[in-house]
C-alpha positions as CSV (number, residue, x, y, z in Angstrom):
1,X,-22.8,1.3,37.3
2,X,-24.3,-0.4,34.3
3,X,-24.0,0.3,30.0
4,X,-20.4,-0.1,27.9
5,X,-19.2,3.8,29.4
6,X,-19.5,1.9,32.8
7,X,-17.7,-0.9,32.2
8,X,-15.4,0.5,30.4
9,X,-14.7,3.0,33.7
10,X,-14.2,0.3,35.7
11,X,-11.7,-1.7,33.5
12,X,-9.7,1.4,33.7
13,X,-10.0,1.6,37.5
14,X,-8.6,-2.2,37.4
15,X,-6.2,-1.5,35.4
16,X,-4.7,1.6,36.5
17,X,-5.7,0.9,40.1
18,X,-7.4,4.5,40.3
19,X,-10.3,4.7,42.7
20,X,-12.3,2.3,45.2
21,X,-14.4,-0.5,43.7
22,X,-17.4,-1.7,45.6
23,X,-18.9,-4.9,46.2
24,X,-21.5,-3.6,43.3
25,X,-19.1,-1.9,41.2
26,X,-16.7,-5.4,41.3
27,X,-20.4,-7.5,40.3
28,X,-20.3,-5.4,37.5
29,X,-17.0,-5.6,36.5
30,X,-17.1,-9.3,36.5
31,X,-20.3,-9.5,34.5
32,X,-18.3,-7.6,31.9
33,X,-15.3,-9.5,32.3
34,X,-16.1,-13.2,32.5
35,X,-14.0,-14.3,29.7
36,X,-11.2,-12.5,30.1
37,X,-10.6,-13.9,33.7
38,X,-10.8,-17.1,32.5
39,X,-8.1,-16.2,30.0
40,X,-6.0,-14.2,32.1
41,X,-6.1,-16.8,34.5
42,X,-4.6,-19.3,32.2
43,X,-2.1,-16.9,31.2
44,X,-1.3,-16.4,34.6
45,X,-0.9,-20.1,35.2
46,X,1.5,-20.6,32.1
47,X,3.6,-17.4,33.0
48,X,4.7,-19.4,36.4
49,X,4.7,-22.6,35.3
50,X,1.8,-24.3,36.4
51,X,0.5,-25.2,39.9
52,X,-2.4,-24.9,42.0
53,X,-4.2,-21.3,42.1
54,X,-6.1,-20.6,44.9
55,X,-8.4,-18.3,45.5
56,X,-10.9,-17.5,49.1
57,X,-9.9,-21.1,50.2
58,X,-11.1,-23.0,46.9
59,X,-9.1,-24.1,43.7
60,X,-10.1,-21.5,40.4
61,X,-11.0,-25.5,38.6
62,X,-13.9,-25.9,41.2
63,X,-16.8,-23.7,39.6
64,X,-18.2,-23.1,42.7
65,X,-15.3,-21.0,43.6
66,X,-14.7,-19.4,40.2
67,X,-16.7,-15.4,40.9
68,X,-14.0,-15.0,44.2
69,X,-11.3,-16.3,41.6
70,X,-12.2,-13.9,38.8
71,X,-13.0,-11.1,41.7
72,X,-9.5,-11.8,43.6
73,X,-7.7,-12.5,39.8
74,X,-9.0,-9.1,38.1
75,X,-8.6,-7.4,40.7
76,X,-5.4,-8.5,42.8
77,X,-7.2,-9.4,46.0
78,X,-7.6,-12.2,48.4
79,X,-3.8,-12.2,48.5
80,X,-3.1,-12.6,44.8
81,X,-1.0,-10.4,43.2
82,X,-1.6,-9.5,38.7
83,X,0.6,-6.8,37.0
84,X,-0.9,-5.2,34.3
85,X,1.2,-7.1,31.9
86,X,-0.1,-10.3,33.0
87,X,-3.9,-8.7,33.0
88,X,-3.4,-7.4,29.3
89,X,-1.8,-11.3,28.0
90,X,-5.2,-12.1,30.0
91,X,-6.9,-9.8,27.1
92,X,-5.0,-10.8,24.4
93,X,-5.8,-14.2,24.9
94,X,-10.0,-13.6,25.6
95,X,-9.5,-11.7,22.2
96,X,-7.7,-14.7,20.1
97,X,-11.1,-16.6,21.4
98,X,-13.5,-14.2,19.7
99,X,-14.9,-15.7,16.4
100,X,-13.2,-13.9,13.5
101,X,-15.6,-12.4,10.9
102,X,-15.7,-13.2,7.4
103,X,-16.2,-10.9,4.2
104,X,-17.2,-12.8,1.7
105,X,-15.0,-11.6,-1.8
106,X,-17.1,-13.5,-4.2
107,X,-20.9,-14.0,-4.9
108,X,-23.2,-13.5,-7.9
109,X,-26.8,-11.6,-7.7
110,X,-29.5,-12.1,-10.0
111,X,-33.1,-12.6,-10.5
112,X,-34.4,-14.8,-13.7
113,X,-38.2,-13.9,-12.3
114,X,-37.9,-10.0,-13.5
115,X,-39.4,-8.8,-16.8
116,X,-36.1,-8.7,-18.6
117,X,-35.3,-12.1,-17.4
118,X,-31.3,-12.6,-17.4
119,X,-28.6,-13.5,-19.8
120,X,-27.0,-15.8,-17.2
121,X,-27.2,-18.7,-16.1
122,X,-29.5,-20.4,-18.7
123,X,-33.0,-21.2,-17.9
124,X,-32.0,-25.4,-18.4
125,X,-29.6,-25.2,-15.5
126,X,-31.9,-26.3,-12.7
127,X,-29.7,-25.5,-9.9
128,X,-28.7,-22.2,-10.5
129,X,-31.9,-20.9,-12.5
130,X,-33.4,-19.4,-9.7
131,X,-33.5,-16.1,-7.8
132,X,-30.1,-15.3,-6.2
133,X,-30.5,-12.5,-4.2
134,X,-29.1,-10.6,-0.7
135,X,-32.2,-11.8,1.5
136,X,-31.5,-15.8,0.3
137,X,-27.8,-15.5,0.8
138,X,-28.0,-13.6,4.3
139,X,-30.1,-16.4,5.5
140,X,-27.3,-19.3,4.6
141,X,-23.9,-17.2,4.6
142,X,-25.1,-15.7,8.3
143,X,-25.3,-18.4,10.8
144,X,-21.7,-19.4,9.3
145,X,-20.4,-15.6,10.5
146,X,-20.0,-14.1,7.3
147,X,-20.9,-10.2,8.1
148,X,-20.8,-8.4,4.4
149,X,-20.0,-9.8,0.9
150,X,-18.5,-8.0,-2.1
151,X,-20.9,-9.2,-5.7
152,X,-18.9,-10.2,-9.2
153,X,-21.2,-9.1,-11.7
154,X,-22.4,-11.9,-14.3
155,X,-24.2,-10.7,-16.7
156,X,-23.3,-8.8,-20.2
157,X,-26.1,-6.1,-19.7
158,X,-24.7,-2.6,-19.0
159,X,-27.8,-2.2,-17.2
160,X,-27.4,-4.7,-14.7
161,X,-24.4,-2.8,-13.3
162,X,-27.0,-0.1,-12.2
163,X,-29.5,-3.3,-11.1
164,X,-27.1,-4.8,-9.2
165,X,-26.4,-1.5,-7.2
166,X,-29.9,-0.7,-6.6
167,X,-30.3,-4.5,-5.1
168,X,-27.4,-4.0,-2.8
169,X,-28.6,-0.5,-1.4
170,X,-31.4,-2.4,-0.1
171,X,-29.5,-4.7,1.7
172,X,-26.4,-3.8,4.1
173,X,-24.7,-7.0,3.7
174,X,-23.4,-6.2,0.0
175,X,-20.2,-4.1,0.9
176,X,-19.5,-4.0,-2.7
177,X,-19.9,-4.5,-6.3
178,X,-17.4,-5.7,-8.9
179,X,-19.0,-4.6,-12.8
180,X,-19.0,-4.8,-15.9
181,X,-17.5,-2.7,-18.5
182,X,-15.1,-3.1,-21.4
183,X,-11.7,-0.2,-20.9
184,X,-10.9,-0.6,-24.8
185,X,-14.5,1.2,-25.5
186,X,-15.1,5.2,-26.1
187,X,-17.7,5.2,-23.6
188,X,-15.9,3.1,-21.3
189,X,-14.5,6.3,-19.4
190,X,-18.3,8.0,-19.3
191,X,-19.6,4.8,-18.1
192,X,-17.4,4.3,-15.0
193,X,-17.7,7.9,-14.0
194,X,-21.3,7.0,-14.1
195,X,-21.2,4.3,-11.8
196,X,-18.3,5.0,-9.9
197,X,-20.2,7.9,-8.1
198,X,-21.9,5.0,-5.9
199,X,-19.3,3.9,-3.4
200,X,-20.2,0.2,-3.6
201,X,-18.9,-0.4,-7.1
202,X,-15.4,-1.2,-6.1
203,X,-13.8,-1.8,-9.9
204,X,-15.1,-4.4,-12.7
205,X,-14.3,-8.0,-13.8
206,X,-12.1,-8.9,-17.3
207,X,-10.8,-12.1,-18.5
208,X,-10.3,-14.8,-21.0
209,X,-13.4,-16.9,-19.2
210,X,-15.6,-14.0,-19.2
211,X,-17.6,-13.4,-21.9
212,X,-14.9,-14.7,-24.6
213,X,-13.1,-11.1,-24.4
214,X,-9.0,-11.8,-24.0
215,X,-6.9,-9.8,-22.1
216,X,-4.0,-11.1,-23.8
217,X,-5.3,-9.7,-27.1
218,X,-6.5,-6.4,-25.4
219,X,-3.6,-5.7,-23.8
220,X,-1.9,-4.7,-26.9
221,X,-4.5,-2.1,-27.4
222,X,-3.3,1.7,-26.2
223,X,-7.4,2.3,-25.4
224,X,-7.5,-0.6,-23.4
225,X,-4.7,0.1,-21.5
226,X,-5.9,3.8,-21.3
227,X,-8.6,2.9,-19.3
228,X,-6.9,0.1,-17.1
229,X,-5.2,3.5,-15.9
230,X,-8.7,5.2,-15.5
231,X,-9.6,2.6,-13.7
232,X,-6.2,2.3,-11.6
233,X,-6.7,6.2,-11.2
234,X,-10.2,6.1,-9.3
235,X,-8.6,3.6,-6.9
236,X,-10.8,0.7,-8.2
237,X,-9.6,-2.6,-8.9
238,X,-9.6,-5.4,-12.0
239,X,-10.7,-8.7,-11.1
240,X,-9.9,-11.7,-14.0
241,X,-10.4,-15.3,-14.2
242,X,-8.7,-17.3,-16.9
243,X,-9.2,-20.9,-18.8
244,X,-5.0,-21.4,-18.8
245,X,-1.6,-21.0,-17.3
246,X,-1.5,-17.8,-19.9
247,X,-3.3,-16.1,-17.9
248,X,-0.4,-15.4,-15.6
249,X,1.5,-13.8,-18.4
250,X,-1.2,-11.8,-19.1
251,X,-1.6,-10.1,-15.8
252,X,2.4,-9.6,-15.4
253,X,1.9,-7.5,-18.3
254,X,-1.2,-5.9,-17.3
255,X,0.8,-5.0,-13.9
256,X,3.9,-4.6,-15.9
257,X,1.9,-1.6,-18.3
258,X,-0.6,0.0,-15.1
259,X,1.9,-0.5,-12.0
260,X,-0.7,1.2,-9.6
261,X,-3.8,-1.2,-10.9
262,X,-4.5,-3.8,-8.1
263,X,-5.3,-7.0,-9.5
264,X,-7.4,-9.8,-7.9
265,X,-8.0,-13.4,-9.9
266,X,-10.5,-15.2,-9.3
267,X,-10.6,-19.3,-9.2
268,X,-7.0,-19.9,-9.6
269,X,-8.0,-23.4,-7.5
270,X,-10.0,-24.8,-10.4
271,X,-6.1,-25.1,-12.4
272,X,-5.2,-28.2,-12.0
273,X,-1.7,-28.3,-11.6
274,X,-1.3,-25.1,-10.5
275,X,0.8,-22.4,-13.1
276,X,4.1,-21.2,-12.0
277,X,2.6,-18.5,-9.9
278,X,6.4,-16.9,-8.6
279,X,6.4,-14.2,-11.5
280,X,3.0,-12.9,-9.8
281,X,4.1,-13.6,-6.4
282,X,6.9,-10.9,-6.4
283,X,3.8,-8.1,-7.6
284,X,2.4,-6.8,-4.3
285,X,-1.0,-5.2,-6.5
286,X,-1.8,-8.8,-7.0
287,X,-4.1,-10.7,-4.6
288,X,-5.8,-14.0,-5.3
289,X,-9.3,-15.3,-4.4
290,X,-9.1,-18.4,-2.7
291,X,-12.6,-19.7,-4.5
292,X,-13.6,-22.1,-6.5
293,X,-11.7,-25.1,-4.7
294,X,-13.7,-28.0,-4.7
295,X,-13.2,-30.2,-7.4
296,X,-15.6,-33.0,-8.7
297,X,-13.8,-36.7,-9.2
298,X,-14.3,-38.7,-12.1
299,X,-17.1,-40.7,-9.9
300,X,-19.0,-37.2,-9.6
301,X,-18.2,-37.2,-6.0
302,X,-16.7,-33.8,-4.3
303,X,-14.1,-34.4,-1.6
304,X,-14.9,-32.3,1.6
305,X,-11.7,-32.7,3.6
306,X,-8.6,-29.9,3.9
307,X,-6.2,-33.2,3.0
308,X,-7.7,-33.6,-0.3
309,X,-7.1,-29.7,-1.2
310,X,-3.8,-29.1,1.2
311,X,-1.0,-29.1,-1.8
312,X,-3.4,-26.4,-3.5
313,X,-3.7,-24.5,-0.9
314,X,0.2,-24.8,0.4
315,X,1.0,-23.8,-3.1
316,X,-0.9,-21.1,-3.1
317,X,0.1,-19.7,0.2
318,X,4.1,-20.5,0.0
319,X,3.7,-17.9,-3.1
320,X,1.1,-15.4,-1.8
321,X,1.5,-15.4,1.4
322,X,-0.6,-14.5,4.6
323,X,-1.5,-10.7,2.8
324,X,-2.3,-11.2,-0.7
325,X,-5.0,-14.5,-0.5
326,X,-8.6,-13.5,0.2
327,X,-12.3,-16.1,1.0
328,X,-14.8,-15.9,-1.6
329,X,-17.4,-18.0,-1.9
330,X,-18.6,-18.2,-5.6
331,X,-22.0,-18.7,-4.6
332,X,-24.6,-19.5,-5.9
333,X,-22.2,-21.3,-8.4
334,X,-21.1,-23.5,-5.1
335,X,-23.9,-25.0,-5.6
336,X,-23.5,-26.6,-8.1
337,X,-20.3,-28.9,-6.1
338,X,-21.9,-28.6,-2.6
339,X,-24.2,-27.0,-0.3
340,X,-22.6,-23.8,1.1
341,X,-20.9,-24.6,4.4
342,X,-18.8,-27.4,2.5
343,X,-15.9,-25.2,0.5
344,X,-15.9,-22.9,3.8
345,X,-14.9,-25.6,6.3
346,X,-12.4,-26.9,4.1
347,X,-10.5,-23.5,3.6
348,X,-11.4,-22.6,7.4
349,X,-9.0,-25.3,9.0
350,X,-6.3,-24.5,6.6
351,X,-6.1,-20.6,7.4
352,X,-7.0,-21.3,11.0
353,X,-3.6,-23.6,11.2
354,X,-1.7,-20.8,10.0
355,X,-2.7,-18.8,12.9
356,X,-5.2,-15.9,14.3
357,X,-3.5,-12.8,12.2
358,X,-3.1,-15.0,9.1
359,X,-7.0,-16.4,9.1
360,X,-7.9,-12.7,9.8
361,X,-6.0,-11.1,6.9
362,X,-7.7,-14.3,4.6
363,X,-11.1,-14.0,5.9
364,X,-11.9,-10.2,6.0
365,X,-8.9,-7.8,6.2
366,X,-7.2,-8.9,2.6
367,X,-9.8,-7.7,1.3
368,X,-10.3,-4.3,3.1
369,X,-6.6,-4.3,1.0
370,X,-7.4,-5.4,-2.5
371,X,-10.9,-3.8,-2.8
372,X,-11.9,-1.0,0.0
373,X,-15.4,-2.1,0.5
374,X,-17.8,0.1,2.3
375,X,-18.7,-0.7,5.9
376,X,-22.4,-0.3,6.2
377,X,-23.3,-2.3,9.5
378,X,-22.1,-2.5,13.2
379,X,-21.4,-6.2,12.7
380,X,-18.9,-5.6,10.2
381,X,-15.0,-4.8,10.9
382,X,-13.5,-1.7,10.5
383,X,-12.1,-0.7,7.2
């Protein structure tokens, strides 16, 4: 009996104990089942306190014994007796050993080698004035188990909201797009119809560090706030980034005038000392992107270790919690602290001390929450 439909038959067989398993049928099972033995078996061991286990004459630890073990432990034979219970802690426990997969909130696409060139970043800027798109990403943000990532446009050019689109349908790892568009405009409303009909724009980006336009000021503004409720209305969400603690006043205003908008900010790390953060913390529409964290000392060097960043990141998560703080990258603007894998493996130990359904909600189902990206590949998790 081979393929998943088989498997999966005789799982149910093991576990319901419905039907006769043969010597080939039990080969197949354990193929299947490998890991989860081992982790059952362990459960097993801790559920009666320890002790030898043995199984066909030999101990489970000798790996010349370990296919009877996993046979006899699965199964219930050779004299050893598993509930179902203990079988399905066995499961929950080869499941907490899977690698968890990461969405990626926060990366920038754009290509100063096209015709029109780009108005970001500028062409003196070694580092970042290069091609940035989905093919070079893939090949770095892959083989560190990011699946999908969700682009924050960077550029002024209406245009490039439709460029950045027609990039990203050519490549399944962009789940999403974040745009840009200004709500206080006439056309603003025309505009996000316009691009809202592709499901991978996901909402658009507005703050005090962005292109010198100030929410603070705008807010005041009924056609602003108009088309905050547009926006709010499609289901789309507002990201913003500011220079200054006032930036937290401005989006308790933002939320306290458009209740449904969801709000994410970006690169709350880079304020040094953190804002008072509790009058956001009590708004469930507000998330916060866990980017930007590295910081550059005054001897240009860039601390790798979780220590160095911990009281940030405490802060940060005694506020927001383990549903409202999301991973983004920031690349290719990571760069320009470290190479890629650095920022990930200092956040990764943090979130992975605050256990499995914690790092999960930071690395990929937070943002399922804040933005409803689009699955497009097997690879990535359900939304």
């Amino acid at each position: 009996m081979g393929g998943g439909a088989g498997i999966n038959q005789l799982f149910q067989q093991a576990f319901y104990g419905s039907g006769d398993l043969d010597d080939g049928a039990i080969e197949g099972l354990l193929v299947g089942a490998r890991r989860l033995a081992v982790a059952a078996y362990f459960a097993h061991e801790l559920e009666r306190g320890g002790g030898d286990f043995v199984a066909s004459g030999g101990l489970v630890r000798d790996p010349q014994n370990f296919n009877a073990a996993a046979h006899a432990f699965i199964l219930g034979r050779n004299g050893m007796e598993i509930d179902r219970r203990t079988f399905l802690i066995g499961a929950t426990a080869a499941a907490q050993d899977r690698p968890i997969p990461i969405i990626d909130a926060h990366i920038h696409l754009f290509d100063p080698t096209r015709p029109q060139g780009v108005p970001w970043p500028p062409k003196d800027n070694a580092i970042l004035y290069k091609p940035a798109l989905p093919e070079r990403y893939r090949k770095i943000a892959s083989p560190q188990g990011i699946v999908g990532a969700i682009e924050a446009e960077c550029s002024t050019w209406l245009e490039d909201n439709q460029w950045v689109l027609d990039v990203a349908a050519k490549d399944s790892i962009i789940v999403g797009t974040v745009g840009n568009l200004e709500p206080g405009k006439p056309e603003f409303r025309a505009q996000l119809e316009r691009f809202h009909k592709n499901p991978l724009f996901r909402g658009i980006r507005y703050g005090d560090s962005l292109w010198d336009r100030h929410l603070g000021a705008e807010i005041q503004k009924p056609q602003f706030i108009a088309g905050l409720k547009a926006l709010a209305e499609a289901g789309l969400v507002l990201d913003t980034v500011g220079a200054d603690a006032s930036l937290i006043g401005e989006v308790a205003r933002v939320t306290d005038k458009v209740p449904g908008l969801r709000v994410v900010i970006d690169h709350l790390p880079q304020m040094h000392p953190l804002p008072d953060l509790r009058e956001l913390g009590n708004r469930p529409q507000v998330y916060v992107k866990v980017s930007e964290v590295l910081l550059r000392l005054e001897n240009g060097s860039v601390p790798a270790n979780v220590d160095f960043y911990r009281d940030t990141l405490e802060q940060l998560w005694s506020v927001f919690g383990e549903d409202r703080l999301l991973y983004g990258s920031d690349w290719p603007n990571s760069d320009l602290w470290a190479p890629f894998d650095v920022e990930l493996n200092v956040v990764r130990p943090f979130f992975h001390g605050k256990g499995r359904v914690a790092e999960e909600k930071f690395f990929w189902k937070n943002s399922v929450a804040a933005y409803r990206w689009v699955k497009r590949e097997s690879g990535q998790p359900p939304v």
